[in-house]
N, C-alpha and C positions, 0 to 999 in steps of 0.2 A: 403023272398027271395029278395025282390024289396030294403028292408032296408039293404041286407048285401052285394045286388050288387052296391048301393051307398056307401056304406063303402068302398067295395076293389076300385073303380073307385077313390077315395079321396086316396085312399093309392096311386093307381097308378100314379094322380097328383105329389104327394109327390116324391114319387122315380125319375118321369121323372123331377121336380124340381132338384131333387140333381144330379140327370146325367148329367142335364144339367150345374149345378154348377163344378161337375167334369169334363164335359168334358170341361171348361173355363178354369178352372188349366189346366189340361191336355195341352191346348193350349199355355197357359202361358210357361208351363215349355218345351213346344218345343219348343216355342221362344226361349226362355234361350238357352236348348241345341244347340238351332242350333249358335247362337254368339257364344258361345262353341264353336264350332265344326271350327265356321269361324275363329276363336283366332286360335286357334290351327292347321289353316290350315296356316295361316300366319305366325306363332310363326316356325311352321313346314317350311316353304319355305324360312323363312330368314334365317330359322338353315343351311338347304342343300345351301343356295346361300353363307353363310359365309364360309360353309365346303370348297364349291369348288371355290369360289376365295382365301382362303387362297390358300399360294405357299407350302403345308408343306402336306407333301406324307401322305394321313389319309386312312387305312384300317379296313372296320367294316367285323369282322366276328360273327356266333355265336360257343354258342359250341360244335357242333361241326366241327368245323374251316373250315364253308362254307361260301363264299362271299356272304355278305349281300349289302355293297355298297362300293364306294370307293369314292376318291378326282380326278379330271383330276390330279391333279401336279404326281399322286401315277403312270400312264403309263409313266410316263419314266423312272421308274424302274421294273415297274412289266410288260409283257404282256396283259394285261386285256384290254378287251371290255364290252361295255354292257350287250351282252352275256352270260357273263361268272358268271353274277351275282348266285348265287346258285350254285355255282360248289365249291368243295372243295381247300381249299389251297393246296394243295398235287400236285395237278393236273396244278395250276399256275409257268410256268416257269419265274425265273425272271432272270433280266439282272445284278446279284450280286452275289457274292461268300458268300451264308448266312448258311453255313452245320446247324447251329444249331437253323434256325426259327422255326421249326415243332417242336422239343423239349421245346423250349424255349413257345412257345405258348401251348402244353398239359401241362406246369410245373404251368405256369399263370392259365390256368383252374382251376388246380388242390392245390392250396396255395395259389390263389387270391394274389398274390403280384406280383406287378411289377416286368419289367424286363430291362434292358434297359443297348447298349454295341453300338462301333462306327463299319462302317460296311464300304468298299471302295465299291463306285458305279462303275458301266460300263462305268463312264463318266469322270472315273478321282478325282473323286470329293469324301468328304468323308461326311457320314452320322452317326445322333446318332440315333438308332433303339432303340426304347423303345416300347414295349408291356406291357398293360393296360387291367385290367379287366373292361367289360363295363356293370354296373351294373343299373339296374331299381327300379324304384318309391320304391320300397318295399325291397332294398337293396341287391335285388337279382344279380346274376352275370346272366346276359343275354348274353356275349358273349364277346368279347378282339375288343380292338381299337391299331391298330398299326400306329405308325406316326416313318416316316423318316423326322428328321429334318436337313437342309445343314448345316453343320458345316464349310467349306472350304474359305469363305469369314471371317466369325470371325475369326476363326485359321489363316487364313492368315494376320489379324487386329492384333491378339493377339503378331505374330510371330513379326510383325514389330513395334507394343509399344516396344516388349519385348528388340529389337536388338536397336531402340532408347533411353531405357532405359538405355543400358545397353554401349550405344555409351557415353552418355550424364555422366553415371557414372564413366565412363576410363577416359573420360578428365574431371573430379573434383577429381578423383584420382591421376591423372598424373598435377595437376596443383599444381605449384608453391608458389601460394597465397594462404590465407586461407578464403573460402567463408562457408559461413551458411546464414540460411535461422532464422528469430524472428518474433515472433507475434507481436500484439498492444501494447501489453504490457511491450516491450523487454528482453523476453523470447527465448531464442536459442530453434529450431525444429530442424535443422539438419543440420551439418557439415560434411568437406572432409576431410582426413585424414593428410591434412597440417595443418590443425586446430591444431589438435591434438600435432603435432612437434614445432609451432609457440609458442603456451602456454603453452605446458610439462603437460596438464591434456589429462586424457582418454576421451573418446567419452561421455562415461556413467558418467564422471564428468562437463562432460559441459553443454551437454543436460539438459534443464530446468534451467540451470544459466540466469541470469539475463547480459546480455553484458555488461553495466556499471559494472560490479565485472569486467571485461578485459579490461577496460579502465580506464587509470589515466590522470591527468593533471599535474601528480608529475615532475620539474625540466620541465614546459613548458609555454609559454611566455602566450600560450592561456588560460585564466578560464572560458573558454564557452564549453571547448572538451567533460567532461562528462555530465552537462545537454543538450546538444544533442542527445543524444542516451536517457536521459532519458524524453526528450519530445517526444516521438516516437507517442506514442497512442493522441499526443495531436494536432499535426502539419503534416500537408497534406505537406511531402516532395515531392521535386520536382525529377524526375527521371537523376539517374547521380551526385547527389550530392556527392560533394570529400571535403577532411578537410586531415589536417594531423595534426597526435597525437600522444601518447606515449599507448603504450601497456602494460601489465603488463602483466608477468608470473606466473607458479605457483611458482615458488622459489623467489618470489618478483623482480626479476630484471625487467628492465623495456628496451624499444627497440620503437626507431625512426618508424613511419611506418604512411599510407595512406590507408584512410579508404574511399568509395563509397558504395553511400548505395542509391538503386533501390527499389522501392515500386512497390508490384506485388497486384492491387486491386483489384480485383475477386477473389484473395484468404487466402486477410487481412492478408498478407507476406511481410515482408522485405528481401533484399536479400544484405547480407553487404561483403564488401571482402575488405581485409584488407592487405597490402602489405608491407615488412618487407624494410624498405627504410635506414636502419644502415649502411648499405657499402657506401648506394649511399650519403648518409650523409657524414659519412669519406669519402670519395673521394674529395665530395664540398670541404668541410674545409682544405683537403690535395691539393687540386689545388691551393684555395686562396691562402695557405702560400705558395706554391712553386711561385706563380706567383709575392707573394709581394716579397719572395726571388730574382725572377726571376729580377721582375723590379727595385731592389736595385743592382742586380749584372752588370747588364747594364747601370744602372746611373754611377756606381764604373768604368764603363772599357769606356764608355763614358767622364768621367773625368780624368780618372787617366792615358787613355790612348790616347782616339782621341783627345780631346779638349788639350792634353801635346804636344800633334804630331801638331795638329795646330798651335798652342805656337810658336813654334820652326819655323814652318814651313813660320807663319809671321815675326818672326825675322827678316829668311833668304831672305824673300821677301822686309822688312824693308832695309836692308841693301841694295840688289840693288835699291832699287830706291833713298835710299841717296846717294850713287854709280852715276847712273846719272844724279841726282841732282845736286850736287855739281860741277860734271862734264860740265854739262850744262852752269854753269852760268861764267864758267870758256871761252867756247867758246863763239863766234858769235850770237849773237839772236837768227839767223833763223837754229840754230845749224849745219849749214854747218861745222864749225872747228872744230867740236866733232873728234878727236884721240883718241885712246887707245892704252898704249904701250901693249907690249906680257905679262907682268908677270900678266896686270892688268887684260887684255882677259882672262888668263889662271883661275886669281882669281875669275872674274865673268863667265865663264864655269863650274868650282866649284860649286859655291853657286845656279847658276840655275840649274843644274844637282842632288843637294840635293834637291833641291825645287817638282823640277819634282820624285824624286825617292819617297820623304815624301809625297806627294800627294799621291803617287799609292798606299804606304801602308797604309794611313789615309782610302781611296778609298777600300781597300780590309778588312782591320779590319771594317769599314762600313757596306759594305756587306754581312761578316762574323756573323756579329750581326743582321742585318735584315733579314737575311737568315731564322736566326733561329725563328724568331718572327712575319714573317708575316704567314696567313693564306696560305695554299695550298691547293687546290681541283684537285686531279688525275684525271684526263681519265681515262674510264675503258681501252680503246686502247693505250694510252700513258703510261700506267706505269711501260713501259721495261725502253722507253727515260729518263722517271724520275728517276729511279735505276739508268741507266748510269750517269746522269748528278749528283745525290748526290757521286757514287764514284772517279768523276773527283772533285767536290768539296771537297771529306774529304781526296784528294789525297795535301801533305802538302813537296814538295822539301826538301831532306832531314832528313825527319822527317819519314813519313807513306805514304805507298803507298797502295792504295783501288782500285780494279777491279770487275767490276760487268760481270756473266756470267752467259748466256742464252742457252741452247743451242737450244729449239726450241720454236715459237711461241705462249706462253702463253695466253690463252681467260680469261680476267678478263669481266663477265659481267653487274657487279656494280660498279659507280663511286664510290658509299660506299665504298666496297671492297678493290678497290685498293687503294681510301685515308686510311685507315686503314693500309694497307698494308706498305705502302710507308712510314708510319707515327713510325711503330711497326721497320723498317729497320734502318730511321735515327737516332731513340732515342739508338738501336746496336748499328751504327755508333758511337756516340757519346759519348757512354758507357766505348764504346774502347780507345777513342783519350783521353778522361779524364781520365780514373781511368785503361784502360787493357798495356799501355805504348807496344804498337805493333808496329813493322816495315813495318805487311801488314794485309790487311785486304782485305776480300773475301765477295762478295754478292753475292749468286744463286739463282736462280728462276726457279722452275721448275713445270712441275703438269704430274703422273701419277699415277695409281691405282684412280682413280676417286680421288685424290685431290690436290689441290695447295700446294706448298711447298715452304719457303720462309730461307734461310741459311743466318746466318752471322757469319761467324768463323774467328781468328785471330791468329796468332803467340805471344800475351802478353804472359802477366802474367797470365791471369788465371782471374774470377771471382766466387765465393761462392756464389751462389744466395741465401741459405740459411742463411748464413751469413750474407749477405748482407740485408736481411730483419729484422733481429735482431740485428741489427747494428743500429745506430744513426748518420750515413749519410742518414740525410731530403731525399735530392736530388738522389741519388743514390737509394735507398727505392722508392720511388716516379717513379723517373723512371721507375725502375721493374714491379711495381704495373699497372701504365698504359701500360704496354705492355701486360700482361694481361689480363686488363680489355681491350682493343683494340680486341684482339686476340678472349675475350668470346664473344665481342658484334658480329662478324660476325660468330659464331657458329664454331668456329677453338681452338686450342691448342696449347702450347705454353709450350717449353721447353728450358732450358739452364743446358750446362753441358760443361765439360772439352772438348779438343780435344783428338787428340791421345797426340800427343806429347806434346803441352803446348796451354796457349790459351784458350777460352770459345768459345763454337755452340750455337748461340742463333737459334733454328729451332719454326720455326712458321706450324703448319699445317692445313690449311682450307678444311671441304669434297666438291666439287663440286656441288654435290644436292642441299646446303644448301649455295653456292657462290651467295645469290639475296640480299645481304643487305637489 
């Protein structure tokens, strides 16, 4: 007995040994658990503190669809208190017109897919309602997570990229020039539909062209125009850079024109816009020659006509002073005995009286010609005075007779404007005196219906303006042209036609909105 009571007593050792050993695990592994438990109490309260600092309406329900928790940002759509926690959604008034959330969330339960539709809040403001299965560790559906996210701020972002976009693409539509955007490589990304008209290819023919294909250096003084454009990827242009060059079409012709080309770095874009400069080219080259015309025909009436009149004019002066010269030495010293019979008075009243009358018209053919060739700058207020004073000048004794009429107060509010004006009237004028052979001629000036209106009409003959541009009268042509070109630069129109009876209307018409040169 004594042998088997020290047997179990060595057992019992044993086992209180291993209890003992188990109860140290035991200990251990509550340790463990309990960091566990702190993890997770932590993991657990930064989840609730992200939930409810986020601003995005978050509602937990389970299934079935009784509040579990919610977001503060979620009370200012829904009614809800702390209270309310465990009460069914059924029973939650909200401050939104939602007829179909209590469907929408049994359908969610019931097909585990999402749901989600834009919903207007009680505040004006619009929300995206998405309903969410909210599923556990084990891929179970444990209950729907609803979130109202504000859309109202984006859509209001969206709405005004879109009307900027859409501003910004009306005027590269409505622009004149043709602007595209190329890569590093000079590669075309995207062009305005002047593009498209400037070079006679389609959109989907340019795109991804190399811009050197659009440019030539063919019949141009520069051989530097096309490796510019194709040093593109190599040279950090400078913003604003301009060149002018020759363009090429697709039909091979080629067209005068001005290139600027703007580097956009943030988005490794060029930005190149190209301006069709033909007309304004013919126009240079048509001034030059009118002006070399100009200054040969002036040299021709300066010699052929002032410096003949001077000629003359010192003869007549030559003669009386050998007149009393001769006279002179004939009297007294102190010229006291200087007489003149009557015929000789009468002879020298003559020749000073041509003297005096050729001066005045040397004097007035002078003026006539300087008139025409010095620079003039209108008043915007002065340019009735100025209209009057060209029809007292193109008024010619005997010849033509010019009246300028107003009848009320005209507001020009550009000096531009009305040198344009002024400018577009005397080249009529003088359209007339040259080539319409009119006994009168009419300037009026008026403005109503919102805009300016400028008449020059005559009793000639008549001018053909079409005609007359297919004619091979330089100057005649030229004229027309810069009337014109005057009339488009202030944003006005510009007509000529017959009258009733005989005679040419040169009408000028400018709109007022657009009178700011």
């Amino acid at each position: 007995m004594n042998e088997e009571l020290q047997s179990a007593n060595e057992e019992l050792e044993t086992s209180k040994e291993e209890l003992q050993s188990l109860n140290e695990e035991l200990s251990t592994v509550n340790l463990e658990l309990m960091d566990k438990v702190k993890e997770l109490d932590v993991a657990n309260s930064d989840s609730l503190d992200l939930i409810d600092s986020t601003e995005i309406a978050t509602l937990f329900l389970d299934n079935d669809l009784m509040v579990q928790r919610f977001t503060p940002a979620t009370v200012k759509l829904l009614n809800l208190r702390y209270s309310d926690l465990g009460c069914p959604l059924s029973d939650i008034k909200t401050r939104f017109i939602d007829d179909r959330l209590l469907s929408d969330c049994r359908k969610v339960v019931q097909e585990s897919e999402p749901i989600q539709c834009e919903i207007e809040g009680g505040n004006a403001r619009l929300y995206l309602r998405r309903i969410l299965p909210h599923r556990s560790h084990g891929d179970q559906i444990v209950g729907l997570v609803i979130t109202f996210v504000d859309l109202t701020d984006r859509l209001s972002l969206e709405r005004s990229l879109k009307e900027s976009k859409d501003h910004l693409e009306a005027i590269l539509d409505s622009a004149t020039d043709a602007i595209f955007t190329v890569d590093e490589k000079g590669i075309v990304a995207s062009l305005n539909p002047a593009t498209e008209r400037f070079f006679g290819y389609s959109r989907e023919e340019i795109s991804g062209k190399l811009i050197s294909e659009l440019l030539t250096s063919a019949h141009f003084s520069s051989p530097i125009v096309v490796p510019l454009i194709d040093q593109l990827p190599l040279v950090e242009w400078r913003t604003g850079l301009h060149q002018e060059l020759k363009a090429l079409r697709k039909d091979g012709s080629c067209f005068d024109a001005e290139l600027t080309l703007s580097r956009i770095d943030h988005l490794s874009l060029f930005i190149v816009v190209i301006r069709d400069v033909s007309q304004r080219k013919d126009l240079q080259k048509k001034i030059l020659e009118i002006a070399s015309d100009e200054q040969r025909r002036i040299g021709q009436e300066l010699h052929d006509g002032t410096q003949q009149e001077l000629t003359g004019l010192s003869l007549i002066a030559g003669t009386i002073e050998d007149f009393y010269d001769s006279r002179g030495r004939d009297a007294n010293g102190d010229g006291r005995g200087l007489m003149l019979e009557h015929a000789e008075l009468c002879r020298l009243m003559l020749s000073t009286s041509k003297l005096v009358k050729g001066l005045k018209e040397a004097n007035q053919h002078v003026q006539s010609l300087s008139h025409g060739i010095m620079p003039v700058q209108i008043d915007a207020e002065g340019l009735q005075s100025a209209l009057t004073d060209l029809a007292k000048v193109a008024t010619v004794e005997d010849k033509a007779t010019c009246h300028f009429v107003c009848r009320d107060f005209v507001v020009v509010v550009s000096n531009t404007v009305a040198t344009h004006i002024f400018r577009i009237a005397q080249e009529a004028v003088n359209n007339v005196q040259r080539h319409g052979k009119a006994k009168e001629i009419c300037i009026s000036l008026s403005a109503e219906h919102n805009r300016i209106q400028l008449e020059v009409s005559d009793n000639g003959i008549g001018i053909d303006a079409s005609a007359v541009l297919a004619s091979c009268n330089v100057i005649q042509k030229f004229g027309l042209q810069i009337m014109q070109y005057r009339a488009s630069v202030i944003g006005g129109g510009l007509s000529i036609s017959r009258g009733n009876n005989s005679g040419t209307v040169v009408r000028c018409t400018i709109p007022i909105q657009r009178n700011l040169g």
